[in-house]
Backbone bond lengths (Angstrom), bond angles and torsions (degrees), N, CA, C in turn:
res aa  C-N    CA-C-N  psi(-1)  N-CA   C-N-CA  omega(-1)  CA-C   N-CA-C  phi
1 X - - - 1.441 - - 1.528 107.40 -
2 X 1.568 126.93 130.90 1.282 126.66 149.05 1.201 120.59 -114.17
3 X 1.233 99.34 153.83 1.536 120.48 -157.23 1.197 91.20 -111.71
4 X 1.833 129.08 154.45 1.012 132.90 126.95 1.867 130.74 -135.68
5 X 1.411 103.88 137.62 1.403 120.22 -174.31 2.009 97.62 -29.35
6 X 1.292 104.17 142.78 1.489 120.93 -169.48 1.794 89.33 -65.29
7 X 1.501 117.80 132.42 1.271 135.43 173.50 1.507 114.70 86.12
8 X 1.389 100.82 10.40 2.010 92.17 -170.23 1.332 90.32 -134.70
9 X 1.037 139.74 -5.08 1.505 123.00 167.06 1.733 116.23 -74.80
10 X 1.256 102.52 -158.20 1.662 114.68 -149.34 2.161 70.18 -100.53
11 X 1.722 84.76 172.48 1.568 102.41 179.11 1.002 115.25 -149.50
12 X 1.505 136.40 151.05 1.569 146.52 -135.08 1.437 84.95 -145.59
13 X 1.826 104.35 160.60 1.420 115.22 179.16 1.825 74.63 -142.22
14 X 1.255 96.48 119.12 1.497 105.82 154.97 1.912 137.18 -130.04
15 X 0.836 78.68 144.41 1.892 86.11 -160.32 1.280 123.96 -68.95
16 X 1.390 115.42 91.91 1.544 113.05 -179.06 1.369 118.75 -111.97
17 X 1.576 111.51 128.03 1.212 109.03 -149.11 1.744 126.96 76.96
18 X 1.428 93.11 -126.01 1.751 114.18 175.09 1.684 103.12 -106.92
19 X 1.240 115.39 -7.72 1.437 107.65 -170.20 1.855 122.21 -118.70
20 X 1.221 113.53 127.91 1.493 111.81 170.33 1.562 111.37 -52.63
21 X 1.688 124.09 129.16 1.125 113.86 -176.77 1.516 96.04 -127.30
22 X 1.480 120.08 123.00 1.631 107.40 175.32 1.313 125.30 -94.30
23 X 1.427 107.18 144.18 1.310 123.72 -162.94 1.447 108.42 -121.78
24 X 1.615 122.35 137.78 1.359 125.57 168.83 1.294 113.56 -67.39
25 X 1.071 121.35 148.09 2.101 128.17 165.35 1.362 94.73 -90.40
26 X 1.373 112.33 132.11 1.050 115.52 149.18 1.353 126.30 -112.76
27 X 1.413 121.55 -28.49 1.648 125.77 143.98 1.334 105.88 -147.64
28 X 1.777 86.64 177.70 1.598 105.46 -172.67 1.214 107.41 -122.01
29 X 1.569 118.72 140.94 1.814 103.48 175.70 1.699 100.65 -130.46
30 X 1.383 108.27 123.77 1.167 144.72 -176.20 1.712 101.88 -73.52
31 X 1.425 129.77 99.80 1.388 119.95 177.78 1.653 94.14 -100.89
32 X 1.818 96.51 -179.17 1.338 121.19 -165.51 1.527 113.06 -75.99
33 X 1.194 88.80 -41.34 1.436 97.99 152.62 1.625 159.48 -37.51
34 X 1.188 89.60 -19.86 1.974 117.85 -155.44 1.535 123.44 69.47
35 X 2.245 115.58 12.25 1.072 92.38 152.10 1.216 144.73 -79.53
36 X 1.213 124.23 174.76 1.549 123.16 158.51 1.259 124.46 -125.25
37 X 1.394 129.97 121.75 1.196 140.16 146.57 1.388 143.29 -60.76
38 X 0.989 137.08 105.03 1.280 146.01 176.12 1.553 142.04 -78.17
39 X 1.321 110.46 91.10 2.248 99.02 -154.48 1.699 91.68 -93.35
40 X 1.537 96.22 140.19 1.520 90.00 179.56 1.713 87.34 -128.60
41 X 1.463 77.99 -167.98 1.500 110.43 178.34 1.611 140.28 -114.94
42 X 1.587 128.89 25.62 1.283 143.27 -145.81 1.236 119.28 -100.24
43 X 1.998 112.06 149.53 0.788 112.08 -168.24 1.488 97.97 -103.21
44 X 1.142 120.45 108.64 1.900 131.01 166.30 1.300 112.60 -56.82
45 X 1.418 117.68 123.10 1.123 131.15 -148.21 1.929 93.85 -97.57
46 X 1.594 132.44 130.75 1.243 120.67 -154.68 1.427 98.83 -177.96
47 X 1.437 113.57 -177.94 1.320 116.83 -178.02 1.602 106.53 -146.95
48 X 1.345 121.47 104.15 1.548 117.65 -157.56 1.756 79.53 -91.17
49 X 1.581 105.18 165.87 1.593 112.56 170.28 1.947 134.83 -50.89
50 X 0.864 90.96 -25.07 1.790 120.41 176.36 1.690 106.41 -69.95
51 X 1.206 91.96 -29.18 2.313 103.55 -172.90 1.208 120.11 79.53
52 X 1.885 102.27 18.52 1.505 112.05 154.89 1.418 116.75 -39.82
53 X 1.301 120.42 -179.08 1.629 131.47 150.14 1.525 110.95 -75.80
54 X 1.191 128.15 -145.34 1.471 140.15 -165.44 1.740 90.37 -104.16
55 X 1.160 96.18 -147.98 1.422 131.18 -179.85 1.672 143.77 -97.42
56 X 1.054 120.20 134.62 1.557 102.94 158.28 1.638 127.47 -100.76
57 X 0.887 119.87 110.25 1.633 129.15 -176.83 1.333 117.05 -97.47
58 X 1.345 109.36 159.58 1.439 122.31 160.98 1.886 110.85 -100.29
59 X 0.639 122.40 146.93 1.503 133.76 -171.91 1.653 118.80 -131.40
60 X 1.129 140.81 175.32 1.301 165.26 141.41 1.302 137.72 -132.34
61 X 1.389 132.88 88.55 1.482 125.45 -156.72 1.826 100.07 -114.02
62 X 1.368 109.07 151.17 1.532 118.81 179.22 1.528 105.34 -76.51
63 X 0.889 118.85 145.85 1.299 123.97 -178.90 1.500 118.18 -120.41
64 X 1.534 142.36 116.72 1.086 107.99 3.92 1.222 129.63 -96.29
65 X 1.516 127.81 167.00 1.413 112.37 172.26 2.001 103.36 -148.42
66 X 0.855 95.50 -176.78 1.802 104.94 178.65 1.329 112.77 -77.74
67 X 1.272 119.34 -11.80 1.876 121.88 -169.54 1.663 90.14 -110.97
68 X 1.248 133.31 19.51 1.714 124.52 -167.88 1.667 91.57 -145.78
69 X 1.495 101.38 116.36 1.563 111.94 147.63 1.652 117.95 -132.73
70 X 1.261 104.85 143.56 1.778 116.79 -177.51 1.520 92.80 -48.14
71 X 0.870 120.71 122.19 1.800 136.39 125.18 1.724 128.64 -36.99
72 X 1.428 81.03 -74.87 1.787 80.12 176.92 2.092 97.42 -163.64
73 X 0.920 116.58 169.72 1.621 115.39 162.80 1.449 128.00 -81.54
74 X 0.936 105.94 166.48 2.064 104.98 175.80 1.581 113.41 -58.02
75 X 1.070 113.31 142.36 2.035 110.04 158.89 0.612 102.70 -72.85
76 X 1.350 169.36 -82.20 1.404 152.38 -118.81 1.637 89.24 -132.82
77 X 1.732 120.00 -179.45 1.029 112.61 -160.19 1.614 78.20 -99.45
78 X 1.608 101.05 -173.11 1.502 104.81 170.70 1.524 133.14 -83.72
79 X 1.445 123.23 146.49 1.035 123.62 -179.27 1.867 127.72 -42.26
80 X 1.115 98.64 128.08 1.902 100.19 -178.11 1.203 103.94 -63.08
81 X 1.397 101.98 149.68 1.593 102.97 168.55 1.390 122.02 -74.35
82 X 1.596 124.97 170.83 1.340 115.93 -155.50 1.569 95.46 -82.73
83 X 1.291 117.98 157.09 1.618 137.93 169.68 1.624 114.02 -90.09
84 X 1.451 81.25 131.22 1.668 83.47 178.64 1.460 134.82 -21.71
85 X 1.046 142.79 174.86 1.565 111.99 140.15 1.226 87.71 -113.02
86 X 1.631 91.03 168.42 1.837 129.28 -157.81 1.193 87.43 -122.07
87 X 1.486 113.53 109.11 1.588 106.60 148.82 1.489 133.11 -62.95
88 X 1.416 116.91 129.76 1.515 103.51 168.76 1.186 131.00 -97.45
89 X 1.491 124.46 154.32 1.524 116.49 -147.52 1.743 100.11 -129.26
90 X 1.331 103.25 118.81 1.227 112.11 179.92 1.598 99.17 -55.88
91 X 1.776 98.00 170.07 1.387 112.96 -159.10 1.578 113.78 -120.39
């Protein structure tokens, strides 16, 4: 899995409805398989009872598919995964 810090990862345009809607990455998960997963960040375009707009969601989309095009790439690369911890050993 990579992670990236909120606003610096890569970004997805996905198709809801008739319309491209863009979505932040916030990670990617790499299966054993050769899939890929994609977690975003989007605002679903909607009409709650009040005459709000839609929503903000969290998502996961397969990658690739016909409803997913790149946006743009990450700024920085992605976050490392966490490191063991090291016990330290008194002396």
């Amino acid at each position: 899995m990579h992670c990236w810090p909120y606003g610096a990862g890569p970004a997805l345009y996905v198709l809801v409805g008739e319309r491209w809607i863009y979505a932040t990455v916030t990670a990617r998960a790499d299966y054993q398989d050769s899939r890929v997963a994609y977690h975003v960040d989007i605002e679903l375009p909607g009409q709650w009872e009040d005459g709000r707009g839609g929503g903000g969601y969290h998502r996961a989309y397969w990658w690739p598919q016909t409803g997913l095009r790149s946006a743009h790439g990450p700024t920085p690369p992605p976050t490392a995964p966490p490191r063991r911890h090291q016990s330290i050993r008194s002396r």
